[in-house]
Wavefront OBJ file of the C-alpha trace (Angstrom):
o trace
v 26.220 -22.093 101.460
v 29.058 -22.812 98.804
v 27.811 -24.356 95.670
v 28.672 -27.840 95.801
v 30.440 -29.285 92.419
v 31.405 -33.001 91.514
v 34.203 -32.861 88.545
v 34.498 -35.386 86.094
v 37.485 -35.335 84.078
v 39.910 -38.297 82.838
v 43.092 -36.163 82.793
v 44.247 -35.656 86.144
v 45.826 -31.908 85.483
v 42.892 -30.628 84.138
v 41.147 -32.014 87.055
v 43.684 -30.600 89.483
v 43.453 -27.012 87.934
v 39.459 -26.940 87.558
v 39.224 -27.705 91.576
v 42.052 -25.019 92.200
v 39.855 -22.201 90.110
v 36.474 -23.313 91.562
v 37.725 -23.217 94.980
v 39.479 -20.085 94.795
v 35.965 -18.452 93.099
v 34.381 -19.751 96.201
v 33.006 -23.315 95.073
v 33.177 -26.275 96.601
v 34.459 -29.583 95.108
v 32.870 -32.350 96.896
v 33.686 -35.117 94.711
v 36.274 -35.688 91.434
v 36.901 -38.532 89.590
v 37.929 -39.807 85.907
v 34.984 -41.711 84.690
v 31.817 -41.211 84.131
v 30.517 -44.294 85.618
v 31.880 -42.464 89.044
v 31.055 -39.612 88.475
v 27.268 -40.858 88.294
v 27.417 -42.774 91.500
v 29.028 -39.699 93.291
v 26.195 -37.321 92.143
v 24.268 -40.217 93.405
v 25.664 -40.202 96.717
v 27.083 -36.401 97.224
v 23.727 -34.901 95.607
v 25.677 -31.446 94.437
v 24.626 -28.201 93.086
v 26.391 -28.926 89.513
v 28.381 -31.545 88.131
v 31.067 -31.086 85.944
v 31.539 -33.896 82.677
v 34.219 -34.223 80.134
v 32.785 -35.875 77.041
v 35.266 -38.525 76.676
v 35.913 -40.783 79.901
v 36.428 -44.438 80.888
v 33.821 -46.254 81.931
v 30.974 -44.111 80.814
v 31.338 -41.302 79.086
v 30.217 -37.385 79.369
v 27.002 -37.330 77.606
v 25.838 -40.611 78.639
v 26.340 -39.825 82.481
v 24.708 -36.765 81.712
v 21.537 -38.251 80.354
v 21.531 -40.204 83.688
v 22.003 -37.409 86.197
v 20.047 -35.486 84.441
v 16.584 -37.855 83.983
v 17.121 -38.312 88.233
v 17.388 -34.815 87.967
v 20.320 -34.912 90.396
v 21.908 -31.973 89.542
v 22.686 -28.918 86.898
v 25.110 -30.707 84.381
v 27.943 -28.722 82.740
v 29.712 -30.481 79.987
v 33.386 -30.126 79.717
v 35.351 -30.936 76.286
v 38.016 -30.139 73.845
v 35.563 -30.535 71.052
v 33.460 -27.787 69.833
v 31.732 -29.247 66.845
v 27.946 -28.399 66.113
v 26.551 -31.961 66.539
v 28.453 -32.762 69.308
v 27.336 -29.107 71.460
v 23.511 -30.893 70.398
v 24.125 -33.682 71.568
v 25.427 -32.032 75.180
v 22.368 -30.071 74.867
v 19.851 -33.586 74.613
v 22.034 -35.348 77.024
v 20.540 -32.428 79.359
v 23.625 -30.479 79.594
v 22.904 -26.354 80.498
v 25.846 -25.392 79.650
v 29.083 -26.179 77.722
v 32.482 -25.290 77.676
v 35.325 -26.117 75.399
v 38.840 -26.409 76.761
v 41.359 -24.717 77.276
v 39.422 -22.681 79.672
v 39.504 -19.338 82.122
v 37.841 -18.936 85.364
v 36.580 -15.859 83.298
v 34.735 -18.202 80.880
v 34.225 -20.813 83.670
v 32.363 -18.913 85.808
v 29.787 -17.473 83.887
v 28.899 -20.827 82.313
v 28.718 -22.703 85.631
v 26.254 -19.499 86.955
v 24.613 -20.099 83.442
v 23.864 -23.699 84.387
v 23.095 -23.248 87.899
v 20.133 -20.667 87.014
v 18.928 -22.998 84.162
v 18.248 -25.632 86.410
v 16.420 -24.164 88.913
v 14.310 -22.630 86.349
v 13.405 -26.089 85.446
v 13.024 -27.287 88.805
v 10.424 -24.715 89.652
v 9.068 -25.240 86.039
v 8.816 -29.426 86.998
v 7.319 -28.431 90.791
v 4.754 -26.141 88.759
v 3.916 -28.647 86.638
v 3.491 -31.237 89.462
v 1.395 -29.042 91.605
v -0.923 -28.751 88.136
v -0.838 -32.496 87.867
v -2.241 -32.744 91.676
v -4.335 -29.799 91.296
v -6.011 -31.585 87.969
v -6.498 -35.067 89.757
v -8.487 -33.447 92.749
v -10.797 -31.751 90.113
v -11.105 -34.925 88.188
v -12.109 -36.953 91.495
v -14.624 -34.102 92.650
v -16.177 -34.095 89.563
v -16.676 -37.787 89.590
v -17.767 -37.648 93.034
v -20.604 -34.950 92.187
v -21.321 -37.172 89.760
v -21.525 -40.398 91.631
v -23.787 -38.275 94.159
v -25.598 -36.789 91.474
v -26.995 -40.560 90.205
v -26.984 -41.814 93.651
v -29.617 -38.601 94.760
v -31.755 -39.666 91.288
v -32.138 -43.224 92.086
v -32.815 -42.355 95.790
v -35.223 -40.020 94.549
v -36.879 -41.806 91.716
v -37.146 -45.236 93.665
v -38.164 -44.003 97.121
v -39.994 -40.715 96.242
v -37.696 -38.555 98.488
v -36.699 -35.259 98.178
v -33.438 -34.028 96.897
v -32.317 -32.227 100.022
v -32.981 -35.620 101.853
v -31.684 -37.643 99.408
v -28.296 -35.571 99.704
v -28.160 -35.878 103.794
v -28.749 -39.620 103.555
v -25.787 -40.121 101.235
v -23.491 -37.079 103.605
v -24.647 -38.108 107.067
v -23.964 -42.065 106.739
v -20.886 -40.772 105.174
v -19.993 -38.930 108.341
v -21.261 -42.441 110.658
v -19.285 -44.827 108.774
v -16.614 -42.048 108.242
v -16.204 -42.614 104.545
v -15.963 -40.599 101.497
v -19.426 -39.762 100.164
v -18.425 -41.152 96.738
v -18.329 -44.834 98.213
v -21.881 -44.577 99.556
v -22.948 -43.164 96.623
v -21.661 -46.044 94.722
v -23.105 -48.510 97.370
v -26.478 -46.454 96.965
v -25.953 -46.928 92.923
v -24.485 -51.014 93.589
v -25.419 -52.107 96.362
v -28.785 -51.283 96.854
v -27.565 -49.214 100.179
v -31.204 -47.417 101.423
v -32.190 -45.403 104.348
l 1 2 3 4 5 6 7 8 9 10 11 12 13 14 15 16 17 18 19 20 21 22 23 24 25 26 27 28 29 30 31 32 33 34 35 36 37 38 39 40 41 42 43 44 45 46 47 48 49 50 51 52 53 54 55 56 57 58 59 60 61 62 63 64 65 66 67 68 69 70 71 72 73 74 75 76 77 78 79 80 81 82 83 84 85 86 87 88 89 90 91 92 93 94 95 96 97 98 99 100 101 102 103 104 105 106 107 108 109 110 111 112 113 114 115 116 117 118 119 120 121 122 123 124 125 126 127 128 129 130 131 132 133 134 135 136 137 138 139 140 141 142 143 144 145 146 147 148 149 150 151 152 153 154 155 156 157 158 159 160 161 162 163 164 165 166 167 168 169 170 171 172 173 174 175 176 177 178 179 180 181 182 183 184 185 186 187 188 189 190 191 192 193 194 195 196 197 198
């Protein structure tokens, strides 16, 4: 599968000879237009591989339409401009650009940088899905801790109150569990609330 671009660019020559180089180094321009606004709802709609932003465009312009695309984390942003100062490559870089390139350009400095920011976001894609899977993996822990908990108390008051045994305690809170099919955590509170007995 062809890596799937949307260009941005307000001058329509530059435009025209960006999609001429990417398609003859084998990409594949789904979408151009010549403001950012656009450009956001075509990422939006096209979902591409990269998209490529001047800075300065109608509508909205470069960095702001990459803070957008970049916080749906629709795509790998590339910012395009005739503008190389220091503050302005920082402010491309917290916009969530990966890579920058200052025109007039070469498909020989194109290419790397598009590869550049390509590979940098699916580092942080994989990073973000890590992160997620931690998230999920920390909630479950939390709730089964809380749940031995819950069945902890629920076992002591059974105990203390009725004078049974722990092991019985435990298979009256897991067996009406399994009747009323129900999570042992909400008998256990109905043991600890409720007043729920054998």
């Amino acid at each position: 599968m062809p890596v799937r671009v949307v260009i941005a660019e307000d001058e329509a020559i530059v435009r025209l000879d960006l999609k001429e180089i990417l398609e003859e180094e084998g990409y594949e321009v789904v979408g151009e237009t010549g403001r950012g606004d656009e450009a956001i709802a075509l990422v939006r709609e096209l979902r591409p591989d990269l998209a490529i932003l001047d800075v300065k465009m109608p509508g909205t312009d470069g960095l702001s339409a990459a803070r957008q695309i970049t916080a749906e984390h629709l795509a790998a942003v590339l910012i395009l401009t005739a503008f190389s100062q220091r503050n302005l490559v920082e402010e491309a870089r917290d916009a969530g650009a990966l890579a920058y390139l200052v025109k007039p350009f070469q498909a020989a400095d194109l290419v790397p940088a598009i590869e550049v920011a390509l590979a940098r976001h699916a580092e942080m894609e994989a990073l973000a899905a890590a992160n997620e899977a931690l998230e999920g993996e920390n909630r479950r822990m939390v709730d089964a801790l809380e749940t031995r908990r819950l069945v902890d108390r629920a076992k002591g008051l059974l105990m203390d109150g009725l004078g049974m045994r722990e092991a019985d305690a435990f298979q009256f809170i897991q067996r009406t569990a399994m009747r009323e099919r129900t999570a042992m955590r909400e008998i256990a509170r109905r043991v600890l609330e409720d007043g729920l007995r054998p």
